[in-house]
TILO-742781 format. One record per residue (C-alpha): residue in one letter; y, x, z. Coordinates in steps of 0.25 Angstrom, whole numbers, plus 5000, padded with zeros to 4 digits. Layout:
R res    v    u    w
R   A    Y    X    Z
...
//
This chain:
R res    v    u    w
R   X 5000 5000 5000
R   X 5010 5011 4995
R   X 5026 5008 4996
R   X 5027 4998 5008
R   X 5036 4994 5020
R   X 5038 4986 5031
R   X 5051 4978 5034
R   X 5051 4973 5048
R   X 5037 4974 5051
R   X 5031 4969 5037
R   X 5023 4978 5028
R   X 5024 4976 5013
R   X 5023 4982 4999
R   X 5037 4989 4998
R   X 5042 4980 4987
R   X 5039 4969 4994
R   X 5047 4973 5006
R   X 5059 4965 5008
R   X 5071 4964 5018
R   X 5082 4951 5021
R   X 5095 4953 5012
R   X 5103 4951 5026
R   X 5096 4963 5030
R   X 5108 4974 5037
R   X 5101 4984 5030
R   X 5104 4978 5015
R   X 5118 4972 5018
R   X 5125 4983 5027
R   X 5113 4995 5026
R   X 5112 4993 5040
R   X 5103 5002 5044
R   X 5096 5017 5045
R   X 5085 5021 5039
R   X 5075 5034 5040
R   X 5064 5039 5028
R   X 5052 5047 5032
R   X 5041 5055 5025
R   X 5026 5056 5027
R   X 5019 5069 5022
R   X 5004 5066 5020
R   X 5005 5055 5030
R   X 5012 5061 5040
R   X 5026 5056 5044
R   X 5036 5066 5044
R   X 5044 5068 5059
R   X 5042 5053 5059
R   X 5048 5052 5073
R   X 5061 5059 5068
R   X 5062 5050 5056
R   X 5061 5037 5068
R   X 5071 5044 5077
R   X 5080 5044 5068
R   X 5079 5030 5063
R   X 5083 5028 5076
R   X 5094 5035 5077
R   X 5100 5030 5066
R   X 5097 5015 5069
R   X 5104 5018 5083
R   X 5118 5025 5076
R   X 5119 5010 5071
R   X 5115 5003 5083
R   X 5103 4997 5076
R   X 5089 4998 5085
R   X 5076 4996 5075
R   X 5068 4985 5081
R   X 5056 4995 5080
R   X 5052 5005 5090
R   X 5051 5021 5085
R   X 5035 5019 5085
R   X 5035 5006 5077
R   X 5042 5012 5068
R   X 5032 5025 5067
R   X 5022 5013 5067
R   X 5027 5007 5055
R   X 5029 5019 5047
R   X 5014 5025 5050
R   X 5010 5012 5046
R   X 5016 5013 5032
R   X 5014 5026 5029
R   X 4998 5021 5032
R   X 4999 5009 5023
R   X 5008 5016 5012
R   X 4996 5025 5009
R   X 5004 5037 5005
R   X 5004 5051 5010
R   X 5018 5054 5009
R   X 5025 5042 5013
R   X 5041 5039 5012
R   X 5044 5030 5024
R   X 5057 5022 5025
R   X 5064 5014 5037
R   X 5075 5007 5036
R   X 5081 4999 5050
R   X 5093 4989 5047
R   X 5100 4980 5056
R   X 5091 4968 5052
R   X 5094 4955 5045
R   X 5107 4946 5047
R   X 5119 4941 5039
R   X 5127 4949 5032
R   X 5140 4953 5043
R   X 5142 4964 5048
R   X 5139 4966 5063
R   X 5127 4969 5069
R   X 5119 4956 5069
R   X 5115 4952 5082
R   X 5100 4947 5085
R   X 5095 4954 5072
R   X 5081 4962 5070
R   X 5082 4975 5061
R   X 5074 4978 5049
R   X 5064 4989 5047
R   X 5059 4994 5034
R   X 5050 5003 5031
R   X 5046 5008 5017
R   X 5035 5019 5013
R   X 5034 5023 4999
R   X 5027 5036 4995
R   X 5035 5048 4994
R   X 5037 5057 4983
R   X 5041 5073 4985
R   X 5051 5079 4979
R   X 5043 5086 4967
R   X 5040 5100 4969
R   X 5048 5104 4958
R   X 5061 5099 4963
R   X 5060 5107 4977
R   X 5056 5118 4968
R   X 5069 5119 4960
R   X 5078 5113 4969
R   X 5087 5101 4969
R   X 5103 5100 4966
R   X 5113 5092 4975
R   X 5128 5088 4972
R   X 5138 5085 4982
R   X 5146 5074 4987
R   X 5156 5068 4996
R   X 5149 5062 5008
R   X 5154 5047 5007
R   X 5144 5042 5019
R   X 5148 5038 5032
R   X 5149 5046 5046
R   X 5137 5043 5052
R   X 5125 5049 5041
R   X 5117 5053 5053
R   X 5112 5039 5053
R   X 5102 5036 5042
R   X 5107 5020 5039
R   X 5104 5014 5027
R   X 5120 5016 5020
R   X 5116 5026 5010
R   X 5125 5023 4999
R   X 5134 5037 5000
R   X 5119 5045 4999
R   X 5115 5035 4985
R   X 5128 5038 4981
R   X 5127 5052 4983
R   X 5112 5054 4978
R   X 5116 5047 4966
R   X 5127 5055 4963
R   X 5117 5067 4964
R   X 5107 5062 4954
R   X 5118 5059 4945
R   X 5124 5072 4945
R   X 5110 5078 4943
R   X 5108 5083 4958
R   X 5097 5080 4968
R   X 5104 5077 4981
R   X 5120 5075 4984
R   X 5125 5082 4996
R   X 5135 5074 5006
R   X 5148 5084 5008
R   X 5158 5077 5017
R   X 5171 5086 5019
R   X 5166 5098 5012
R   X 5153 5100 5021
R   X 5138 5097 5016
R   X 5129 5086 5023
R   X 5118 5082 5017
R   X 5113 5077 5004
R   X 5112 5061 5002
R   X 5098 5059 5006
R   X 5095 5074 5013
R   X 5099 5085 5021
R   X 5105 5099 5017
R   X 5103 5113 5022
R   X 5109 5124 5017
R   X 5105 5139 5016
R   X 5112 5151 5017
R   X 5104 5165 5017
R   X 5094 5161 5029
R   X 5102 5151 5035
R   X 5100 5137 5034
R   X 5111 5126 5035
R   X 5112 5111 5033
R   X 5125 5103 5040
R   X 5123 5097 5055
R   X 5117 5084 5059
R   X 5129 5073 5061
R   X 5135 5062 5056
R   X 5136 5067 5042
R   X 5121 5070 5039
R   X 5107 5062 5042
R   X 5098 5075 5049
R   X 5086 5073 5040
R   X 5072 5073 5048
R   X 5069 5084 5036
R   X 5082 5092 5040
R   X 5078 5093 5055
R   X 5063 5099 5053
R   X 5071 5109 5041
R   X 5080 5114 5052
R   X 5068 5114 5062
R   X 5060 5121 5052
R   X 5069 5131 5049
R   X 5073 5136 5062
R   X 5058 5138 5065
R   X 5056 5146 5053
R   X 5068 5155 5057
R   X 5077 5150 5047
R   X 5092 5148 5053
R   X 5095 5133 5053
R   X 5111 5129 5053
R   X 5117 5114 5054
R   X 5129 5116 5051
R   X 5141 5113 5041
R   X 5140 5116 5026
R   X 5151 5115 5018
R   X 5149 5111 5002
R   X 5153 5124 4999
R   X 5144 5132 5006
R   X 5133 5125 5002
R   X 5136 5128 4986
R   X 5133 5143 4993
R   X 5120 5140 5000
R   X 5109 5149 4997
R   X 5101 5137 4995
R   X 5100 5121 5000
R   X 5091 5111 5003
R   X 5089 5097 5007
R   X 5079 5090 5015
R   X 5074 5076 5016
R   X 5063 5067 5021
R   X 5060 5066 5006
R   X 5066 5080 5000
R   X 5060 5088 5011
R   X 5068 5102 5009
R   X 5073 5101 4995
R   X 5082 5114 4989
R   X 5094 5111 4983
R   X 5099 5122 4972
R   X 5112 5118 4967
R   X 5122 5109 4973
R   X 5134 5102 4963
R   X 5128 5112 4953
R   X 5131 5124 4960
R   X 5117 5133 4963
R   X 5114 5136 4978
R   X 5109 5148 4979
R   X 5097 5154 4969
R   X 5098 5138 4962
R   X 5083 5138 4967
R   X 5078 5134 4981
R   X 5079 5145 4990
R   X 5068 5152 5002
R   X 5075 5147 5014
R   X 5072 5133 5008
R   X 5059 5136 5002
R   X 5055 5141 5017
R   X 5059 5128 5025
R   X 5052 5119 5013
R   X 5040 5128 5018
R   X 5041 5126 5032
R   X 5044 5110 5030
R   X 5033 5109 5021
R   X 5023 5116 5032
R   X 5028 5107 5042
R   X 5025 5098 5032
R   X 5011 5100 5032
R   X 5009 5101 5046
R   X 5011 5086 5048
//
């Protein structure tokens, strides 16, 4: 039964999954959201992934009606039923169902979606050669640590990557790099590894916490601190990570070659170390 959900308890085929118009999460995107991986049927930090949901529910004073092990429940269930080894798993939490106003409604459960649909790597010949990324004006609002549902600024930047030929777009708000629109960024120069500090201005990927763990135990210097746009144009090399991109060079960015234009070692050696982690699951 591959590619299904549940909404609020009821399992189905995914396209036959179906929520209220009237639902918060359509009309206002009134709600937080979280996507996590499996490897060979093994959930990936799965208790990172659901602490975070909930951080994120709390930032907008929205309590999901179900408790951390329900909800770890619900997505070992799926990944079982979907049948797939490398599962992608999505959870979206909204407010619930009420007319349209906008105020909290009072009395009103929220909704929970979960979809699981099979998860294709990145090929091996795109990590291989590398990936370019443009940048651009970071339009979205203060609060980016929280992963809600108004995504809008990301589309608009991701599309304005693939149009200008580029993989990723990366958010530059007055003159300092943050992240790309659906990833993290690091930065290296010589053997020192950079990528901007967790805050209000970036979402502090799962994938992004183990690469910085992973690093530090491998000797490698890890920095979170501030890039600006112009340094990064002279990095030695950069990469992005991601639930779904993993650790992904980057080797232009707005046309210009970083570094050799090829993926570089310090890269290639924490791909390495995520990758045996990886297989220790």
């Amino acid at each position: 039964m591959p590619n299904i959900a549940c909404v609020n308890g009821k399992w189905s085929a995914l396209a036959s999954a179906v929520i209220s118009v009237e639902d918060r999460g359509f009309q206002f995107g009134d709600g937080v959201y979280e996507v996590i991986r499996t490897y060979g049927g093994h959930i990936f930090h799965l208790d990172e992934h659901i602490r975070r949901l909930y951080e994120s529910a709390r930032l907008i004073q929205m309590a999901p009606r179900e408790t951390p092990a329900q909800i770890e429940k619900i997505i070992r269930a799926g990944c079982k039923k979907s049948g797939y080894k490398n599962v992608k798993i999505y959870i979206q939490m909204t407010r619930g169902i009420a007319p349209r106003s906008h105020p909290f409604p009072k009395g009103v459960r929220p909704t929970a979606v979960f979809t699981f649909r099979r998860l294709d790597p990145v090929p091996q010949t795109i990590q291989d050669k590398g990936v370019s990324a443009i940048s651009i004006d970071d339009i979205r609002w203060n609060r980016c640590h929280v992963k809600s549902l108004n995504l809008l600024p990301n589309i608009l930047a991701r599309e304005g990557a693939i149009q200008s030929g580029a993989y990723e777009a990366i958010f530059v708000r007055d003159g300092q790099v943050w992240e790309g629109a659906g990833s993290n960024l690091f930065a290296v120069y010589g053997q020192e590894v950079v990528t901007p500090p967790a805050g209000k201005f970036l979402l502090s990927g799962i994938t992004r916490d183990r690469v910085l763990a992973l690093g530090r135990k491998k000797g490698i210097a890890m920095h979170e601190r501030n890039i600006a746009l112009l340094d990064l144009y002279k990095a030695d090399e950069i990469f992005l990570t991601g639930t779904t991109v993993e650790i992904l060079p980057v080797v232009r960015v707005d046309k210009r070659k970083i570094g050799t234009g090829k993926p570089g070692k310090v890269t290639s050696l924490l791909r390495d170390a995520f990758l045996e982690e990886i297989g220790s699951l």
